[in-house]
N, C-alpha and C positions, 0 to 999 in steps of 0.2 A: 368444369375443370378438366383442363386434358390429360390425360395420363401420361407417368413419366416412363421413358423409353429406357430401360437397361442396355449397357452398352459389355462386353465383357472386354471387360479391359486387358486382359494379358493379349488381347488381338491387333491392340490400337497403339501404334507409334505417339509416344509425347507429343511431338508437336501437333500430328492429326488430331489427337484427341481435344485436347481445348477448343477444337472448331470443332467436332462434334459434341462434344458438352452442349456447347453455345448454342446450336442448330437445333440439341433436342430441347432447353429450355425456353428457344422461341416460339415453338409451338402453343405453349399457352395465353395466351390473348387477355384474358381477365387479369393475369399478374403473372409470376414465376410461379411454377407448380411442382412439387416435390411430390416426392414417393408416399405416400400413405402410412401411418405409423403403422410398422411391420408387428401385427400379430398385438400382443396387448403391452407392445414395449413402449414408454413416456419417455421423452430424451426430461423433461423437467425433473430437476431431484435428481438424476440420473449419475451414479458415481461412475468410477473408474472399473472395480470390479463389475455394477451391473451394464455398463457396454461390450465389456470385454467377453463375460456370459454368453450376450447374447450373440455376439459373432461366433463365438465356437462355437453355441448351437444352430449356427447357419440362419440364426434369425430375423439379423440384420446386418446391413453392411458397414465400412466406414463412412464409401458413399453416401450412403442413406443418412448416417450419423451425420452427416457434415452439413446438408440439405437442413434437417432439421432444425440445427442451430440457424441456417441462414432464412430460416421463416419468423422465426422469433425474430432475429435479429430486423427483419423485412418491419415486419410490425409493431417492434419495440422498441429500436433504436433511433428513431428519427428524434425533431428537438423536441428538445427539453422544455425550452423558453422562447418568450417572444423574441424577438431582434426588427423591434422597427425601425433600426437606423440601417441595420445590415448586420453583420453578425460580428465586428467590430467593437456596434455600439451600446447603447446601453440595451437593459434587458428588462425585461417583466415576467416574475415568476408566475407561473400556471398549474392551480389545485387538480389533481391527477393529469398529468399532462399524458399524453398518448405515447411519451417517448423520452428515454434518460439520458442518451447522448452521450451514451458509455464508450460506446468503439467509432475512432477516426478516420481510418485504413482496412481494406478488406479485400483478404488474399487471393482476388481474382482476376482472370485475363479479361482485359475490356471488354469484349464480345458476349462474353460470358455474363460481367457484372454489369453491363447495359442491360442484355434481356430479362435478368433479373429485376430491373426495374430501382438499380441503385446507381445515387448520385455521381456523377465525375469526381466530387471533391471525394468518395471513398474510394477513388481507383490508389493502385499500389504504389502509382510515383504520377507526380506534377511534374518531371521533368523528361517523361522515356511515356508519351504517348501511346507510338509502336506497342511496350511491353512483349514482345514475340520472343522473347531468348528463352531456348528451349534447356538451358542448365538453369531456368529461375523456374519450375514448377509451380501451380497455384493450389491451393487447398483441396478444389476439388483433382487436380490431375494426381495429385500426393495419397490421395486416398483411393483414389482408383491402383495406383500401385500395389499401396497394403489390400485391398482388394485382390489383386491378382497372384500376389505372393500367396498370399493365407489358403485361396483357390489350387495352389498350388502343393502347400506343404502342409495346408488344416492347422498353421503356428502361428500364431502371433510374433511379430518380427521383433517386438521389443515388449519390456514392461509400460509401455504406454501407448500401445496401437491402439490408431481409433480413438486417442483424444486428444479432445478439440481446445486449445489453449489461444487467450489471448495474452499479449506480451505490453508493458506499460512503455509509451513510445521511446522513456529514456535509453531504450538498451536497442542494440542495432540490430535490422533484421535486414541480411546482405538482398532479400526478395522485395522489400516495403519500404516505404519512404521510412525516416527515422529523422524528427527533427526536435523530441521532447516537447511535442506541444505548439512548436513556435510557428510562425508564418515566413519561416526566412527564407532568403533567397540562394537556396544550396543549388552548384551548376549542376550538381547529381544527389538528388534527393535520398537516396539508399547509398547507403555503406558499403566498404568494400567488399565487409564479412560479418557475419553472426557474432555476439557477444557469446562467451564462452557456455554460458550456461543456456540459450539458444542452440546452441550445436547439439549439448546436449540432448536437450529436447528431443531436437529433429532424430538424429541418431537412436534415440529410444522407442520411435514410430510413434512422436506425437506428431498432431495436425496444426500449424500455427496458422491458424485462419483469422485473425483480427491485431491491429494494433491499436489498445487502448486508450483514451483520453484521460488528459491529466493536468493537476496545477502545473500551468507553463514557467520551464526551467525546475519542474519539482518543488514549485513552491505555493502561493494562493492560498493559504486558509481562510475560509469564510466564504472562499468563493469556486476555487476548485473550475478554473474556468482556462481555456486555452487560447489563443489567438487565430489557430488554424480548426480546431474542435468544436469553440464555443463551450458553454458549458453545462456539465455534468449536474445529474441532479440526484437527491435519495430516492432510493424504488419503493420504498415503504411512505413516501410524503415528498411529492418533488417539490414543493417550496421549500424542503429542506437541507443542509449542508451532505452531501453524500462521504466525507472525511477528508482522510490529509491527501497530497498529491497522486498514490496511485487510487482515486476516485473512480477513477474507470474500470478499473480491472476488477473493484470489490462491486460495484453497481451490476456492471456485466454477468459477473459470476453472481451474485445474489438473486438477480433476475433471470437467470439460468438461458443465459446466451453464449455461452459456452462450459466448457467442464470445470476449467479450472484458469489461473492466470498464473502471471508473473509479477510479481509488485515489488518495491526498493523501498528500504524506509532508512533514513538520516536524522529522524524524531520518531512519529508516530506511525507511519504512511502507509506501515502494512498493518496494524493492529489497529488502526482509527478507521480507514474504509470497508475492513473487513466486520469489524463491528458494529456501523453503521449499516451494513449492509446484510446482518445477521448472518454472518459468516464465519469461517476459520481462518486467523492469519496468524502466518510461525514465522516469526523472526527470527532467522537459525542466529548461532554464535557466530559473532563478527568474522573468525576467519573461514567457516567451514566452504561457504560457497564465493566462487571465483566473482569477482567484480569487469572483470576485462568485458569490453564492446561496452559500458555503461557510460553515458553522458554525465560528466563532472562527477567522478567516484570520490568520495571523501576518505577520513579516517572514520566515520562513525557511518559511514553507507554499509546496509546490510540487502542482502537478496533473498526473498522469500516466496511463497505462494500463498495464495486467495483459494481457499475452495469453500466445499460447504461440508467437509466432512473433517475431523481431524485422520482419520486413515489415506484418504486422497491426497492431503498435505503431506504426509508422510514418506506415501509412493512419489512424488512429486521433488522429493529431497533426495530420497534415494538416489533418483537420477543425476541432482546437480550437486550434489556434492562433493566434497572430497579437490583433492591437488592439483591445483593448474599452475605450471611454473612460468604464466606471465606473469601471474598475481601472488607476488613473495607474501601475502597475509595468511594465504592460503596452507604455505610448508609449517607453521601452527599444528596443520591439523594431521600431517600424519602421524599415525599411529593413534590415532584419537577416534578415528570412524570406525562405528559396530561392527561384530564379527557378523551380524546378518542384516537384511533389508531394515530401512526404517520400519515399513509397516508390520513386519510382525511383532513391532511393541506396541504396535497404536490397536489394541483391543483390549475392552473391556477386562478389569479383573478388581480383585479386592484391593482394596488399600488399607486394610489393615497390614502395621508395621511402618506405613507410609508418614513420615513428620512433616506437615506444611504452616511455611511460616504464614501468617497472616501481618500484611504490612498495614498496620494501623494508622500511618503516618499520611494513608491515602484515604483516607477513611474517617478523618476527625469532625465529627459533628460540632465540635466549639466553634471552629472555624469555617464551618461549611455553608453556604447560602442558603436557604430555602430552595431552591433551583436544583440542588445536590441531593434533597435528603431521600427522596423516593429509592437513586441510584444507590444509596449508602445503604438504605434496607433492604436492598434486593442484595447485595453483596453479604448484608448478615446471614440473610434466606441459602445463598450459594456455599457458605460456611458451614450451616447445618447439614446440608445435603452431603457435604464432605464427609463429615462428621458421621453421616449415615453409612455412607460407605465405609466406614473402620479407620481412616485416616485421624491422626494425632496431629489435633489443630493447636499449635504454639502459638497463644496469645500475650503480647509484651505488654497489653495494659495502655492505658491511653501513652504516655511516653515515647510507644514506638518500637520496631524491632529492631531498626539498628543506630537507635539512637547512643544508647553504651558505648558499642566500637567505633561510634564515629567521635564521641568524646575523649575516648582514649586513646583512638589511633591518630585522629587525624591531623593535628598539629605535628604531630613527627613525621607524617608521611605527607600532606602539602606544606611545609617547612617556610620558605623562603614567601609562596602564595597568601601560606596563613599569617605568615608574620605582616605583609601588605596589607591586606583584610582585615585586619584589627591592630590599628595604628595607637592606639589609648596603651595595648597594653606591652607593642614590638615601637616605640616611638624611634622616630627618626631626625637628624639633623639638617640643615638648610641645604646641606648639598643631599641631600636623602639616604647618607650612610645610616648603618646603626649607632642608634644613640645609649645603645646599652646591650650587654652580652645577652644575643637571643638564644642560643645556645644554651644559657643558666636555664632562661625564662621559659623555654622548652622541655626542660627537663624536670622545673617545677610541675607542671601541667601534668607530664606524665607521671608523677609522685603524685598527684591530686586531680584528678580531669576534673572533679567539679569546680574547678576555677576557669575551667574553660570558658571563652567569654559567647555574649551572642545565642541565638537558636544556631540548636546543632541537628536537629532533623534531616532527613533525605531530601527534605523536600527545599533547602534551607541554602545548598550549593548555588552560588554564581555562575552563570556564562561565564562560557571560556572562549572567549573568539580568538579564532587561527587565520593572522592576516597573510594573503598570498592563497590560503586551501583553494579558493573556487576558481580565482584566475587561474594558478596551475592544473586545477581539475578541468577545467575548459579547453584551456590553450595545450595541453597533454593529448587530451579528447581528440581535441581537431586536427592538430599536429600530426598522430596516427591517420587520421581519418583520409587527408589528403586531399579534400574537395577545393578545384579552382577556385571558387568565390569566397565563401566562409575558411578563413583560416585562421583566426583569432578570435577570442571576449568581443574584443572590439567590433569586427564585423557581424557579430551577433547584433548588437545593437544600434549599429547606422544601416546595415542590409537586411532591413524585416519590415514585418506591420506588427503594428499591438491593438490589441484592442482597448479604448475609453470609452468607460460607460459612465465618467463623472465622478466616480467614486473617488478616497483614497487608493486605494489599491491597482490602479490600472493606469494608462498610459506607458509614455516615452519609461522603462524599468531605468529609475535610480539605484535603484540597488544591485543592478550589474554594470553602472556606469562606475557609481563608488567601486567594487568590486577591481573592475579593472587598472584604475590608480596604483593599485596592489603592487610595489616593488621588491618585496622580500615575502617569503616565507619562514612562517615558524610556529611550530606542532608542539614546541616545548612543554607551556602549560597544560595543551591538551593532553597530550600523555603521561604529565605525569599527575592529571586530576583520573583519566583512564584507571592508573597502577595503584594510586590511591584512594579511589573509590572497589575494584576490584579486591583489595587487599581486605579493606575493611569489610565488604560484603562478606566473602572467603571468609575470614576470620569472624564474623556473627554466626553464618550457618555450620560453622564444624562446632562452634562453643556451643551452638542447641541444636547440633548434630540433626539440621535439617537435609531434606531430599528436594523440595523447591516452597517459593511465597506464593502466595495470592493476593492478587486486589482487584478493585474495578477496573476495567482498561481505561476508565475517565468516567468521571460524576457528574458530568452533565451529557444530558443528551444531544441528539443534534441539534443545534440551531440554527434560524432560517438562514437562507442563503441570503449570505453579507448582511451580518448582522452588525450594528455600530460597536464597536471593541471601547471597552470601558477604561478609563484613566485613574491607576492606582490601585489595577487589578489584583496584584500579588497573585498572578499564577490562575487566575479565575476569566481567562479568554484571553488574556494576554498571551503574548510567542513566545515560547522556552522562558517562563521566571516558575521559580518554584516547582522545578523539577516537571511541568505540563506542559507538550507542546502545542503547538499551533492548531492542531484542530483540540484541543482541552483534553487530550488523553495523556495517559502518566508514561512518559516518556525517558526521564534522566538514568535510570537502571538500563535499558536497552541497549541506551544510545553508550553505555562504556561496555559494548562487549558482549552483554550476557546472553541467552536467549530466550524467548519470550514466547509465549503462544494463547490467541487469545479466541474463546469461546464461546458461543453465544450463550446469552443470562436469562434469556426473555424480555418482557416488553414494559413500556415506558404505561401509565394508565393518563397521565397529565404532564405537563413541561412548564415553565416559567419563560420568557423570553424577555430578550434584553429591547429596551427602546433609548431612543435621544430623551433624557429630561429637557423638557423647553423653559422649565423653570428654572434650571443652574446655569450658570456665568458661563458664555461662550470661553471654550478652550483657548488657550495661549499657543503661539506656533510651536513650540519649544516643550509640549506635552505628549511627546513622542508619533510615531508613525504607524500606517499599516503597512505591511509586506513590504518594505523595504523602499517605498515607492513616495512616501512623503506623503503629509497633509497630518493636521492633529486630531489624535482623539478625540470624542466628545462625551461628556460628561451622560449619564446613560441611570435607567431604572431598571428594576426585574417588574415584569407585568404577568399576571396570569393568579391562579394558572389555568392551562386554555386543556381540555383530552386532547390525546393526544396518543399512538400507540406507535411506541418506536423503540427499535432492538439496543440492548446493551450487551455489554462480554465482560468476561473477565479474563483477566494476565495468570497464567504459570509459567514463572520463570526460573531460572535453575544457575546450578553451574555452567561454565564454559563447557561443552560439549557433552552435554545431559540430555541432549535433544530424547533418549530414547525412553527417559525416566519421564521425561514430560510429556510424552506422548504419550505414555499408559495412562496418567493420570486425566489427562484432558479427555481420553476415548472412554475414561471409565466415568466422567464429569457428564461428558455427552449422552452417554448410553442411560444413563441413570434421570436426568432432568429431560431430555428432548425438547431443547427450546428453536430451534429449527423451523422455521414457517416461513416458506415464498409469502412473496408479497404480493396481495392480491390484486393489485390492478395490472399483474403481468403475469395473469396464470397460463394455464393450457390453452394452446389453439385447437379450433376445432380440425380434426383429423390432419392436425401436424402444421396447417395451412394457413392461411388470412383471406378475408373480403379482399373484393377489389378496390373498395371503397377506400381500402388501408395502406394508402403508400406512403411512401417515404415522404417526408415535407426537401423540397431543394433549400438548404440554407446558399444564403448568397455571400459572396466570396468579397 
């Protein structure tokens, strides 16, 4: 292995410098060769404060820092899966595969990521060959700057120099192609400009060295699979589901290929691949972080980070938080952000005085498969632990925590929905007026909730679809965006490839054809199930005068990639019923508002897994679809159970802009259990590095 050549960067003009990057990385013959772990520093495991350490003690560089991730990344990142048709088409999963297929894009100048020995399909843009504009700096030219600053004034230029972040493709990065996944045909693959919390980033002296792979258009449960990426797989078990759409960024960061990420969730998608990937993911409160540069922002789209610590997630918030006046959800939040840094609440302390509700309604053994029950005892185990720590664990008994206020409140606050929703006891006449004073019938209810008809559980709410949300989040999207080619929904879908692999779930997306139809917008219901789910949560925890709940982040572990989805699930693999979303994590609380944080629990010792029964009656067309994309469910068994060892988390969620109470608790959860463990078949390289033998596999295009 040839030694790497130090360059001191405060001597070398940006543009020269990418050619000398490039010039000294060719030198090594056997593969790309990196700097030798400086002194007894590990980048794996490796947080925010222990990089930052070690550059002010002159230990190591960002360079170096950056190098490191791109060795992992050299020998870890390639496929996942087979693709004998081409990477289009269909797949075959592969038991420890050499590679998770977590990052898509990788922040280097071609000279650069040639001699490295990485694919063309990971160069920074399919459209800008060249790549030479010396205002688009690459990872490593960005970190040669912080280099030469630091060299300069011994300071770190921000709270986040020197780390290394990758970003989930949804969100624009004005340097990196940004297509969410897809294979489309953009006349300029990169954005005009950074998403807002991207800016941040950069601004704070992080390194955005990767753009992550993910369910294409932010969607794919079961399969978490992209058109332009392929697919993602779990680091703990790659035949299995790695979580909800930002899969890449929790995989990435699990496998410790970079420090930290950026991930969006609209259901589960930062608390289901962070979990999956025995990680940290904080779902901040809906308005605290700007949504602006994000592809198809919703009302229920929230921005968060993957890491592996809850203190890293913390510092990570710090940075993006707070008021951005493109994004009016945001003016919410002022006066609502702490008087100091996130992180200095995210340590360890007592929780004695501390009340945590325990959400049993997530947790019910009568109800729960065989499949669940391991996850349900490991969540009793996480109780006690709390408990150990001095925390005042409110248990509401099988019934539920907020099952009360949801029988008292919630026919007066969804009013006209509830009256819909139970027609026996709001009836209606041929034209669908009322057929009797609901108003009375209202006000009976609330003189006696136990007339309340129906399960009233959390878990017990209806979808609430918002027709118009995704076309307008699209057609808004692009319309900013400004690219020749792609300027509508529409040309998403006639100007792309998709991949089929046979499955439901893939081909020509129905569900952005349906989508497109869309000629009105209207948020109506959605907000006001938003203000009446909020009200009633709000009004349970001031009546048991809690500080935040707990539950499993989801009771079932992963399951294989693309697993047959059951008919008549009731919330048990099905998509958003019964309060669980798409990849089975408990989603309905999040997704109005609140914020969540979810922390690893430890590990799975066995799993159950779902199959095709070939003894029940072939499905009817009419027995619903997967992902949006058509074909019928099939009637299905639980088999097992087979060992199995795979991470689970648990949810602390709180009030609207609690983040800082839920941060002591989770750092105090962490510091006390240590359920934290890399996944072994992506451990340490030997002195930083890889065999020759271990390149990159070329997926074909």
């Amino acid at each position: 292995m040839s030694p790497t050549i130090l360059i001191p960067a405060a001597k070398v003009r940006p543009a020269r410098r990418a050619r000398l990057f490039a010039a000294v990385l060719l030198v090594s013959i056997a593969g790309f060769a990196v700097a030798q772990q400086p002194g007894s520093f590990h980048v794996e495991e490796a947080t925010i404060a222990d990089i930052q350490s070690a550059i002010l003690a002159k230990k190591l560089t960002a360079t170096q820092v950056v190098k490191l991730y791109l060795a992992r990344i050299k020998a870890y990142n390639g496929a996942s899966v087979e693709y004998p048709d081409g990477i289009l088409g269909p797949i075959k999963t592969m038991p420890h595969a050499k590679g998770i297929g977590a990052l898509i894009t990788l922040n280097l100048r071609p000279a650069t990521r040639k001699a490295m020995g990485f694919d063309d399909r990971n160069g920074r843009s399919m459209t800008d060959a060249a790549d030479n504009d010396p205002a688009m700096p690459d990872a490593l030219e960005v970190a040669a700057k912080l280099d030469a600053e630091f060299a300069q004034t011994g300071k770190l230029v921000g709270p986040l120099h020197g780390v290394v972040i990758a970003i989930k493709d949804q969100y624009d990065t004005l340097d990196m192609r940004t297509t969410s996944g897809a294979d489309a045909f953009y006349a300029n693959d990169r954005p005009p400009r950074d998403a807002e919390c991207v800016a941040r980033l950069r601004a704070a002296g992080a390194i955005i060295l990767a753009k992550a792979n993910m369910g294409e258009y932010a969607g794919g449960y079961g399969h978490n699979r992209s058109s332009f990426g392929g697919q993602v797989v779990n680091p703990y078990n790659t035949e299995r589901d790695p979580g909800g759409s930002s899969s890449g960024v929790g995989a990435a960061v699990g496998a410790n290929l970079v420090t930290c990420g950026i991930a969006e969730e609209t259901t589960p998608s930062i608390r289901s691949p962070a979990q999956n990937a025995n990680c940290v993911g904080l779902s901040p409160t809906q308005e605290l972080v700007s949504r602006v540069g994000m592809m198809n922002p919703g009302v229920n789209t929230r921005v968060g980070p993957i890491t592996r610590t809850v203190e890293d997630a913390a510092r990570i918030l710090t940075v993006i938080a707070g008021y951005d006046p493109k994004d009016e959800m945001t003016a919410f939040n002022v006066g609502h952000l702490p008087s100091e840094p996130y992180e200095t609440y995210a340590h360890p302390a007592s929780l004695k005085g501390v009340r945590i509700g325990i959400v049993r309604e997530y947790m019910d053994r009568s109800i729960a498969t065989k499949a669940e029950l391991e996850n349900i005892a490991m969540a009793e185990q996480a109780i006690e632990d709390l408990r150990k720590l001095g925390a005042t664990m409110v248990d509401p008994g099988p019934e539920g925590l907020f099952t009360s206020c949801i029988r008292r409140y919630n026919p007066l606050l969804s009013n006209a929905s509830f009256a819909k929703a139970n027609p026996e006891m709001f009836p209606v006449d041929a034209d669908g007026k009322p057929a009797t004073d609901q108003v009375t019938t209202l006000i009976g209810l609330a003189m006696d909730p136990s007339k309340v008809p129906g399960k009233v559980t959390i878990r017990d709410f209806p979808n609430t679809p918002v027709p118009g949300e995704s076309k307008y989040g699209y057609d808004w999207y692009l319309a900013q965006r400004g690219d020749a080619n792609i300027k509508t929904l529409a040309d998403l879908v006639t100007k792309a490839r998709f991949f089929n692999d046979g499955s439901a779930g893939s081909g020509k997306p129905t569900g952005l054809m349906k989508t497109d139809t869309d000629t009105y917008l209207d948020t109506a219901l959605r907000m006001q199930r938003r203000y009446a789910v909020q009200q009633i949560v709000l009004q349970c925890m001031a009546e048991l005068n809690l500080d935040a709940v707990v539950y499993p982040t989801g009771t079932l572990p992963p399951a294989k990639i693309w697993p047959p989805q059951p008919r008549g699930a009731a919330g048990r693999g099905g998509v958003g019923v019964g309060g669980v979303g798409g990849a089975t994590s408990w989603t309905f609380l999040g997704a109005q508002g609140f914020p969540a944080i979810t922390v690893p629990g430890g590990f799975t010792s066995e799993v159950y897994d779902r199959e095709v029964d070939p003894d029940a009656p072939a499905p009817a067309a009419t027995d619903g679809d997967e992902a949006g994309r058509g074909g019928p469910r099939r009637a299905t068994k639980l088999v097992g159970p087979v060992p199995a060892v795979l991470p689970i988390g648990f949810d602390f969620l709180g009030r609207p802009f609690t983040e800082p109470k839920l941060l002591m608790i989770a750092a105090s959860y962490e510091k006390a259990t240590h359920h934290r463990t890399p996944p072994s078949d992506f451990g340490p390289l030997p002195n930083g590095t890889w065999a020759a033998t271990q390149t990159l596999p070329t997926i074909p295009h």
